[in-house]
Every structure is written in structure tokens, then in C-alpha cells.
N, C-alpha and C positions, 0 to 999 in steps of 0.2 A: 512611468518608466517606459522607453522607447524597448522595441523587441523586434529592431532590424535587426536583419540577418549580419550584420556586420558587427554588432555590439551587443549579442546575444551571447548570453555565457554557455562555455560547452558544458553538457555532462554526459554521460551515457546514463542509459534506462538501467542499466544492472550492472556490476562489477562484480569477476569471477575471481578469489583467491584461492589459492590452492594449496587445501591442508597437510597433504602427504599421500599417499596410498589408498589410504579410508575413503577421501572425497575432498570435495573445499567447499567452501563458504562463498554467499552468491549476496551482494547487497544490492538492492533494488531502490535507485529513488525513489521521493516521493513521490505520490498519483493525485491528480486532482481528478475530479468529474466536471466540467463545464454543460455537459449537456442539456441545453434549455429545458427541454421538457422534466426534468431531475433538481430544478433550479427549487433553491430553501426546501427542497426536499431528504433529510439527514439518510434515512434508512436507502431510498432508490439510490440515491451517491454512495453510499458504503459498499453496496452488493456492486454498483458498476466498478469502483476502483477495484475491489477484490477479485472481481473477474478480469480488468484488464494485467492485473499483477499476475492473474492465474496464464493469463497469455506469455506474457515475460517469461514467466518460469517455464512454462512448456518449452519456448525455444531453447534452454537450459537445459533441458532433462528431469528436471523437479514439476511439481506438483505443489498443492497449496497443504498437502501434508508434511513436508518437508518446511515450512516455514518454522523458522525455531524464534523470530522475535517478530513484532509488531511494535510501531510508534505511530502514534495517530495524532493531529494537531487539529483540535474541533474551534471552528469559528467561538463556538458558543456555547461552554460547556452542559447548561438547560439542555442542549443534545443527544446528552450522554447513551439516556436509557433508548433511544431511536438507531443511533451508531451502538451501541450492545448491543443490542438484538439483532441486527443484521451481520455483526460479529459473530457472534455464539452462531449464528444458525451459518455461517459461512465454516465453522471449523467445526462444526457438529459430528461429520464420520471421521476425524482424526481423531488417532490412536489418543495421541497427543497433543490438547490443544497449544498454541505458542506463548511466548510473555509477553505481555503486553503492558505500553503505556500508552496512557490519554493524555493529553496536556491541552489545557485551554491559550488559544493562540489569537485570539482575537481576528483580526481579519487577515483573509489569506486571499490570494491573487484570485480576482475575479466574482463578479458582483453574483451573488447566490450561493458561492462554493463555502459549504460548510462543514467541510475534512479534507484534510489531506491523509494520505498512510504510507510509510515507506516499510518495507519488510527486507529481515536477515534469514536465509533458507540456506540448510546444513543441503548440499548435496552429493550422495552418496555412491563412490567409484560402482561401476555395475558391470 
């Protein structure tokens, strides 16, 4: 798949809906981690996508406490308990952890990358 600039499909990093009064709803594409040195490494690529999602939502006004879903699409589901753990210990001071699904996705863009995670964060009129 070619990824000129010219035939490169748009998306944004986030999308803002807005739920009334209360706050709105923020969806976040997915996040890959490519970074070599993270490469077939399940657990260093979960903590790094979660912190760049934690970027995203700062510019939002949210926090990775406010995330209310998770969907994760694991190269390889043998993964699983590697991307848990780096989960759980990512939403560990939430009140509330979020829903989550895993789904085995077999290969995903880019030689090493073994998750993707796209998250839905309620955030809250302040």
C-alpha cells in the first residue's frame, strides 16, 4: 500500500461529539507503536500507545481516567497476558477501570507492531 501524501486516507487523531450540557464523547483512533527499539515487544508498545492516547486526550481536556472503552487488535493473541499487564497497570489509579475488548487481528501495518488500541473517553463540561 503506497502512503503518498496524495492518496493517503484522511482521519483525525480524535473526534469531539457533544453530548449536551454534561460533556461529550471523544473518539480516538487507533495508535500503533512502530518504534524500533519496542519492536515484537507486546508490553513496551502498549504502555507507549497508552501514553501517546494519554497525549491526545490532554489536548482535549481528559485524562486516561475518563476513558470509558478500549478496543485493542493484537497481532497475536499468545500476547494477550503481555498487553494485560501493561493494561491493568495503565488504568490502575482509575476510579473506574474502562470496557474493554481484545480481538486477534493478525497482522497489522508495520513489520513488529503487535497492538493497535483505539479508545472512547466521556468528557466531562467543567
Amino acid at each position: 500500500m503506497s502512503t503518498t501524501h496524495e492518496n493517503r486516507p484522511r482521519f483525525s487523531p480524535a473526534r469531539r461529539v457533544p453530548l449536551g450540557p454534561n460533556g461529550d464523547l471523544l473518539f480516538l483512533s487507533g495508535s500503533l507503536c512502530v518504534d524500533e527499539d519496542a519492536r515484537d515487544n507486546i508490553e513496551l508498545q502498549t504502555r507507549r500507545i497508552f501514553e501517546r492516547i494519554a497525549r491526545v486526550l490532554g489536548k482535549h481536556g481528559a485524562s486516561l481516567s475518563d476513558v470509558v472503552k478500549t478496543t485493542s487488535y493484537l497481532a497475536d493473541l499468545a500476547d494477550y497476558d503481555g498487553f494485560n499487564r501493561a493494561r491493568v497497570e495503565t488504568f490502575m489509579d482509575c476510579k473506574e477501570p474502562p470496557a474493554s475488548t481484545a480481538v486477534g487481528a493478525g497482522a497489522l501495518l508495520g513489520s513488529g507492531t503487535r497492538v493497535e488500541i483505539e479508545a472512547v473517553a466521556f468528557v466531562p463540561s467543567r
